[in-house]
Every structure is written in structure tokens, then in C-alpha cells.
MITOR-18389 format. One record per residue (C-alpha): residue in three letters; z, x, y. Coordinates in steps of 0.1 Angstrom, whole numbers, plus 2048, in hexadecimal, padded with zeros to 3 digits. Layout:
BEGIN
AlaZXY;...
# end
This chain:
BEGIN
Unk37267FA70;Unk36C6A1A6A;Unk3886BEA62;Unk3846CBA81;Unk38D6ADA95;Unk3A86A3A7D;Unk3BA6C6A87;Unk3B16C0AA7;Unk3C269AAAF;Unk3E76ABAA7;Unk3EB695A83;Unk3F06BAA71;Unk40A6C6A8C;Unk4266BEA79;Unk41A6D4A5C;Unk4306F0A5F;Unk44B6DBA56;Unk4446D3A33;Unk4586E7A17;Unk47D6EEA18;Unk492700A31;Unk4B370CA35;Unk4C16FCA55;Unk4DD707A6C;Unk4E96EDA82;Unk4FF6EFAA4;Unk5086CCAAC;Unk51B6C4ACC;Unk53D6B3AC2;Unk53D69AAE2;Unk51A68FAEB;Unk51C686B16;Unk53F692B1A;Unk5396BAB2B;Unk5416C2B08;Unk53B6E7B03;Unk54B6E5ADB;Unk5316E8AC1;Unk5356E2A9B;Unk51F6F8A8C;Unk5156F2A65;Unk4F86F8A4F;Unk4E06E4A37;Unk4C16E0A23;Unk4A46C8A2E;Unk4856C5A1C;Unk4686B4A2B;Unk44A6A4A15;Unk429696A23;Unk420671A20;Unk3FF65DA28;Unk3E6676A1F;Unk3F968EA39;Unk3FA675A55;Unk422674A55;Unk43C687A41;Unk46467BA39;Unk47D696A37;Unk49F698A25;Unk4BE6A8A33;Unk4D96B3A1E;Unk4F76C0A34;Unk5176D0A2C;Unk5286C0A4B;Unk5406A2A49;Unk53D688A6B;Unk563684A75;Unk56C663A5F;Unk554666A42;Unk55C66EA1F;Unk538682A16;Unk52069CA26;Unk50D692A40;Unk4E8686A34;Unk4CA67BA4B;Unk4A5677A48;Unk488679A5F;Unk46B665A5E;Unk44E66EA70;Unk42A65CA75;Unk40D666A89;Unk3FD64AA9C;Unk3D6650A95;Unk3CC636AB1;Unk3E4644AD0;Unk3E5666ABE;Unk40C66DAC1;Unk42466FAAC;Unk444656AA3;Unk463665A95;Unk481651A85;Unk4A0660A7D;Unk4BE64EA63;Unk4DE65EA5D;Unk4F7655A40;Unk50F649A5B;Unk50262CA5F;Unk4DF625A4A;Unk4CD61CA6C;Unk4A7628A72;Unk4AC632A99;Unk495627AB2;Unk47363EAB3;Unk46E657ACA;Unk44A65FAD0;Unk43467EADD;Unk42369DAD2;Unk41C6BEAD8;Unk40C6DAAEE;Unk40A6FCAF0;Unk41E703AD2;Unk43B6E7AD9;Unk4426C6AD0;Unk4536ACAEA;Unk45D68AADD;Unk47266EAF4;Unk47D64FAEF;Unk49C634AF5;Unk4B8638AE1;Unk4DF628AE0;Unk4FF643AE0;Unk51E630ADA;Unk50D610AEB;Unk4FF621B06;Unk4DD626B0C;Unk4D064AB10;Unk4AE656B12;Unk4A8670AF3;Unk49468FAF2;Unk48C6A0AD0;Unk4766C3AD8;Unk4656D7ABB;Unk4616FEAC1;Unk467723AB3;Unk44971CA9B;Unk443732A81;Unk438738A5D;Unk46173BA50;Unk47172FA70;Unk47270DA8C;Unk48D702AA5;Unk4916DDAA9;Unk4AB6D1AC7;Unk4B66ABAD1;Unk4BA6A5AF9;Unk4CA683B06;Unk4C6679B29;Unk4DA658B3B;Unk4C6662B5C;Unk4A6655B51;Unk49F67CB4A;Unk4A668CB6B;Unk4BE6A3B56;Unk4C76A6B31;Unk4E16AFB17;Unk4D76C1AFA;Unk4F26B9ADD;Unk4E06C0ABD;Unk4CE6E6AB4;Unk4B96E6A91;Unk4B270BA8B;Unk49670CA66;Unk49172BA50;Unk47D72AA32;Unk48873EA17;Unk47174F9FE;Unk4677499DA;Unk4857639D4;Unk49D7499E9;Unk4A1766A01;Unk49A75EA25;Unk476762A2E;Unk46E77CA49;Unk451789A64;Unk4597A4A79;Unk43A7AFA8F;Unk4547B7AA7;Unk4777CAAA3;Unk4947D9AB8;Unk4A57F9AAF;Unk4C67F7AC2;Unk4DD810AC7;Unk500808AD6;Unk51881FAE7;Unk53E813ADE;Unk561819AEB;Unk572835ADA;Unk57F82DABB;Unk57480DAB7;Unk55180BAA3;Unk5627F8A83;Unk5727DFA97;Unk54F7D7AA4;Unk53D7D7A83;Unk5567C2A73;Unk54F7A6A8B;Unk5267ACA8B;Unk52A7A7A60;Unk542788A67;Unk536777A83;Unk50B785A8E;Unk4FA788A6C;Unk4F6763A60;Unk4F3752A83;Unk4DC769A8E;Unk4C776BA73;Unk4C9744A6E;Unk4B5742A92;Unk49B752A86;Unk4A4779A8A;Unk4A578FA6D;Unk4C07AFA71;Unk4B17C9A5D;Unk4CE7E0A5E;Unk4F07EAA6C;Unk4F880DA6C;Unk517826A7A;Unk506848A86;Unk51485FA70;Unk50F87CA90;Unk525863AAC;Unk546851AA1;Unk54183BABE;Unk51E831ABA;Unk50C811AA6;Unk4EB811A9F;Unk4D77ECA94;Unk4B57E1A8E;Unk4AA7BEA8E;Unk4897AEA8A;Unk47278FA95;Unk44F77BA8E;Unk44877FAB3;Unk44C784AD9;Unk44C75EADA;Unk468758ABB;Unk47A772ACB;Unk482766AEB;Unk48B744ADA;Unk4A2750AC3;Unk4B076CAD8;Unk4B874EAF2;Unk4C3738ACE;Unk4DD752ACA;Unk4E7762AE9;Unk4EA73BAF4;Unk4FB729ADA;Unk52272AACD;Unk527747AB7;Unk51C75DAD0;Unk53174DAEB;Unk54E74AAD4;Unk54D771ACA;Unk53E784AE9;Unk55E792AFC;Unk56979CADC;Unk54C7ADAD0;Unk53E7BCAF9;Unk5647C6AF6;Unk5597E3AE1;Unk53C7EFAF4;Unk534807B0C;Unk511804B0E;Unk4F97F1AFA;Unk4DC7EFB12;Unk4C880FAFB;Unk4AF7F4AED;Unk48C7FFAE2;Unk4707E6AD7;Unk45A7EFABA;Unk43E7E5AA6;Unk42D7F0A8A;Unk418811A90;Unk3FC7FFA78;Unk3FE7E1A5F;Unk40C7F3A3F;Unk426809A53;Unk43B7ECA54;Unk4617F2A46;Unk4607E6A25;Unk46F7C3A17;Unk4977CBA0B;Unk4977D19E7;Unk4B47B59E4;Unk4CB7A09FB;Unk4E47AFA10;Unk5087ACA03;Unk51B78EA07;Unk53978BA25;Unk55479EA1A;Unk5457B39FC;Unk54E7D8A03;Unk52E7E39F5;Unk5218049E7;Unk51C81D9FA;Unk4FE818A0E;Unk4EB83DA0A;Unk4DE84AA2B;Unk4C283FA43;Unk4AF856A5E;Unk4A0847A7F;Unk48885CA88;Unk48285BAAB;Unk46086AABF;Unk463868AE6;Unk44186BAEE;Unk42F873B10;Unk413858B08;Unk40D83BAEF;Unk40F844ACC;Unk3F083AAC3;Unk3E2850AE0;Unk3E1872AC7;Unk406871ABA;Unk402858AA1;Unk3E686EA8D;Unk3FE88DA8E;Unk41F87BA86;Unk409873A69;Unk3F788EA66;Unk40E8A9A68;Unk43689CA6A;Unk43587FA4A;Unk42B898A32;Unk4498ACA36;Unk45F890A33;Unk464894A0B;Unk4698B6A0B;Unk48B8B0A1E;Unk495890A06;Unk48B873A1D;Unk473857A11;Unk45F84BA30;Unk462823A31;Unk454819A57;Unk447829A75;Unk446811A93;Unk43881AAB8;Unk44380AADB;Unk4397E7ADD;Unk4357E4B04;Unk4307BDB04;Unk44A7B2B23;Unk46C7A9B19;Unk46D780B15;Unk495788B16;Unk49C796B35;Unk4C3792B29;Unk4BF7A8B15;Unk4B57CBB21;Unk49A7DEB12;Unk48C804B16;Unk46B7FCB27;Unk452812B33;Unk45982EB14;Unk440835AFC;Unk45483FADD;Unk444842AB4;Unk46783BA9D;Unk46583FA7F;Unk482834A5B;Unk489847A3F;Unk49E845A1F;Unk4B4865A16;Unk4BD8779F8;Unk4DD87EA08;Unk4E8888A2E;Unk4DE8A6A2E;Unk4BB89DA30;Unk4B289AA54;Unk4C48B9A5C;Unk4B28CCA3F;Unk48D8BDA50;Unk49B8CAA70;Unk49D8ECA65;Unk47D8F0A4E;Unk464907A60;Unk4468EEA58;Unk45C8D3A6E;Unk4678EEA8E;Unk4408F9A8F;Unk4328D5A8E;Unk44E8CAAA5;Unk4498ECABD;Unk4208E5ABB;Unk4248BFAC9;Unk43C8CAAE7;Unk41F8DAAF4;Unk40F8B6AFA;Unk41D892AEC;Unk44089AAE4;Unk458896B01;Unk4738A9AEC;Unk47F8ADAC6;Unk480890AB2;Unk4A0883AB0;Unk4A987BA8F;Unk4C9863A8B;Unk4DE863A6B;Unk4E8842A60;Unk503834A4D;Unk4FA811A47;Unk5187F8A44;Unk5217E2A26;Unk5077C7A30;Unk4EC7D7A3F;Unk4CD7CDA2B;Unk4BC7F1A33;Unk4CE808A18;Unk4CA829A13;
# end
């Protein structure tokens, strides 16, 4: 059989999952009950191919207890693909009990995997559901379903959410898409916000497959909060948008965190303006939870409202005419991004459509930087020169702040 048709008859499309990931796990407490109270803990699984790469067995290492048991939860997967009915079995074992579960069979489509089969919960028979999606290079989603209406409706009591980290042990991250976000708050009550965003909105969102580039307090508006966050793609973002947004941190937090808001609907989505204008990899983790950190510098968003696409003309001058100046003033250019008008998979969440905008981040020698670029006659004369045909007004350049555990540092 040739290459070709081995890719083609699905034994290679449980590839992806070999290596080691980092796994956060929300787990229903009462499975079939109209439970709504999730335990949520994390682990490592590691997944190995066996029989030439037609079947792999994973091991996961958990730091969750089942009520009753003396250890950490371990299970293992083992999964075979059926050459002759090309489909795949998967057993699962847990270290409850030793017992390889009944298979459940299926495959995938259309970048999803969908495996059934007849289980036992507490003696009673249910029909399980295990779906594969979120596919990435560093990130997958893997969800258990039972049904006891022969799958006219199901429960889903079991959310698997994989990062990969990199050789460095840092999580591993693609953003070919990002949001800048810029909240207005209630007056006075910014901190109280950003304590709970660094407590409770880093980790969780970050272990669904987002990665929050940076938190910042405008140093121009006491009552504004400004946040970028990034993602592999349209398709990963939706997922883990819904991953989040869905799932119990969020809904445990959210009245307490929207109680701080005014606004928070000022939501642009950007791309890269070309492949090496990307914002550079952070040159070391982001602080730990509750580390004060040093102070953080100053960042500049740069932000171009533009009567046409970037790349129409704009791009070439920004280049052209704006970066040089940059260094003059003390900033360090790391990104410039442009509109990325793909439709909004997230319709909960509000985005600025229909705006063609070039952004663009810089480092600062201090905070007196953007105001001293303002004011340089090179900058008014460039800036007074596009108003006559891309620029909708002056770029708006935001001094920020960033907070203890923003990974974007000045």
C-alpha cells in the first residue's frame, strides 16, 4: 500500500497525539444527576505509538484524588486502528478499578473525531460518546458524552483541554490571529478587576488553548484596561473562546468580574501585517500568582484608523515613513498587525467589524516616549501628509502599564 493511501485510510489520524501534554481537566462531580458542579484538576499524559503506528497507548498522571482513594488519579488509553473496517477502537482503564472499559469505536471527518460505544455507570447502561477536536500543532480538546436515550440527547461530564509545551517547558504558542481589547470600567475600580483576571483568567484560559500576551492599565485613563490575547486560528478560537466562556471558572467568576465593567465590547481582530511582523516570543515566563513583580517598563499601542485595508497603500507608508521614526522617540517596534476581517465564529463575543485599522507595539525607554514621537516634526508632517488620504485621524497611541503578570513587558 502506498504512503498515500496509508494517510488516506485514517491509521495516521491519531498522530497529533503523540508526545506529552499538559492536560487540564473539568470533570462533572455527579454524572446523570443535572449536576452543574465540576472538579476541575490538571495532569500530564504522554502518548507513545505502538504497531508500527497502527495504535498508540497513553499515560495519565493526575493530581486529582477520586473521593475514597488514597493516590492520584491514573488512567491509560489504548487505542487500535482496525485496518480491515478502517475505524478506530479505544479502551480506557483507570486506577480505580484496573478494568479495560468496553471499546468505543469511530473516526473522523472534517477535522473531528466521533467514537460511541456501550458502557456501564454505576450498573447502568449508558451509551458513551468520546469526540476529538480543537486540533492543533501545541493544542486538542477531547470531551466524554453519555446518553441513557439511546442518543436522542447527551451529557457531557468529562472536558480534556492538551497544550504542548516547548523544549524550554514553556507552553507552545501560534497566534495567526489576536484581539486587542480595551475595557471601559467603573470608576475606581480597575485593580479590583485585575486582581481577579491574574487570579482567576490567566491559567484557565490559557490552558484551553488561548495565549494572553499582555495585561496592561492605561497609564492616560484610571478607569480603563487594556488586554491582548492570541490564537492558532479562526477555528481554535471559536473552540476555546466557547471552552472558556462555557465552562466553570468563567461561570464561577463572571458577576464578579462584569461587576467592574462598563463596557467591554471595544474588541478589534488582528493579524500579522506580513510573516515576520509578528510580536516577538516573551523573553521569559510571566511571573508566578502572587509575585509583585518588577516594574513592568512601558508599552505603546499604536493605533492607525485607516479609510481602506492596510495593505491598500498604508502598509508601505507606515513602513515607509512612520517605523523609522520610532527610535528616535525611545520605542523599539516589536509587531504591526492589520484588520483581520474573517467573520466572528463568536458571535458572544462582540467584535469591531467592518474597520480597517494597521496597529502597531512598541517597547519604551520610558513614558515619555509616545508623547515625545507625538511632538517630533518628522511624525506631525508624516501624520498631517496621510490625513490627506488613508488616515481617518491621528494615530492614537496608548501608554501602557503592564501588570505584574503580563507576559508583554516593557
Amino acid at each position: 500500500m502506498s504512503d498515500k493511501h496509508e494517510a488516506a485510510d485514517g491509521r495516521h489520524d491519531f498522530d497529533f497525539l503523540h508526545g506529552r501534554w499538559q492536560v487540564r481537566n473539568e470533570r462533572l462531580r455527579q454524572r446523570l444527576a443535572g449536576s452543574e458542579d465540576w472538579d476541575i484538576f490538571h495532569a500530564t499524559q504522554t502518548c507513545e505509538p505502538v504497531l508500527g503506528g497502527l495504535g498508540n497507548v497513553d499515560a495519565f498522571l493526575s493530581d486529582w484524588r477520586r473521593p475514597g482513594q488514597d493516590e492520584d488519579f491514573q488512567g491509560m488509553t489504548l487505542r487500535l486502528f482496525d485496518l480491515p473496517r478502517r475505524r478506530w477502537n479505544i479502551w480506557w482503564a483507570g486506577s480505580h478499578d484496573g478494568v479495560l472499559e468496553p471499546p468505543v469505536g469511530g473516526g473522523f471527518a472534517d477535522g473531528m473525531g466521533v467514537f460511541e460505544g456501550e458502557l456501564e455507570h454505576e450498573g447502568r447502561p449508558v451509551r458513551a460518546r468520546f469526540v476529538w477536536s480543537g486540533i492543533g500543532a501545541n493544542t486538542a480538546h477531547w470531551h466524554q458524552q453519555f446518553s441513557v436515550d439511546g442518543g436522542a440527547t447527551w451529557e457531557t461530564n468529562w472536558h480534556m483541554w492538551l497544550r504542548r509545551r516547548d523544549e524550554d517547558g514553556r507552553l507552545a504558542h501560534e497566534d495567526a490571529v489576536i484581539e486587542l481589547r480595551r475595557y471601559t470600567l467603573k470608576p475606581g475600580r480597575r485593580d479590583e478587576l485585575i486582581e481577579l483576571f491574574e487570579r482567576e483568567f490567566v491559567e484557565s484560559q490559557e490552558a484551553v488553548g488561548m495565549h494572553l500576551i499582555g495585561q496592561f492599565r492605561e497609564l492616560d485613563d484610571p478607569d480603563r484596561y487594556t488586554w491582548v490575547r492570541g490564537f492558532p486560528s479562526h477555528a481554535l478560537r471559536a473552540e476555546s473562546l466557547q471552552g472558556f466562556y462555557g465552562g466553570p471558572t468563567w461561570k464561577r467568576h463572571r458577576d464578579a468580574a462584569n461587576a467592574t465593567m462598563i463596557d467591554s465590547d471595544d474588541v478589534r481582530l488582528l493579524k500579522p501585517a506580513r510573516a515576520h511582523t509578528a510580536l516577538p516570543a516573551a523573553a521569559r515566563e510571566r511571573a508566578p500568582l502572587g509575585d509583585g513583580g518588577e516594574d513592568g517598563g512601558t508599552i505603546c499601542i499604536g493605533v492607525c484608523e485607516l479609510h481602506a485595508p492596510a495593505q491598500d497603500g498604508f502598509l508601505e507608508r507606515f513602513e515607509r515613513e512612520f517605523a523609522p521614526l520610532l527610535s528616535a522617540a525611545g520605542l523599539e517596534l516589536l509587531g504591526v498587525y492589520v484588520s483581520d476581517d474573517t467573520p466572528n465564529r463568536f458571535p458572544r463575543l462582540p467584535v469591531r467589524e467592518g474597520e480597517s485599522v494597521l496597529v502597531w507595539f512598541a517597547r519604551c525607554a520610558d513614558a515619555g516616549a509616545p508623547p515625545r514621537l507625538a511632538a517630533q516634526p518628522q511624525w506631525r508632517a508624516a501624520v498631517a501628509d496621510a490625513l490627506l488620504a488613508e488616515l481617518k485621524a491621528a494615530p492614537q497611541l496608548l501608554r501602557l502599564a503592564p501588570t505584574a503578570r503580563s507576559e508583554l513587558r516593557g
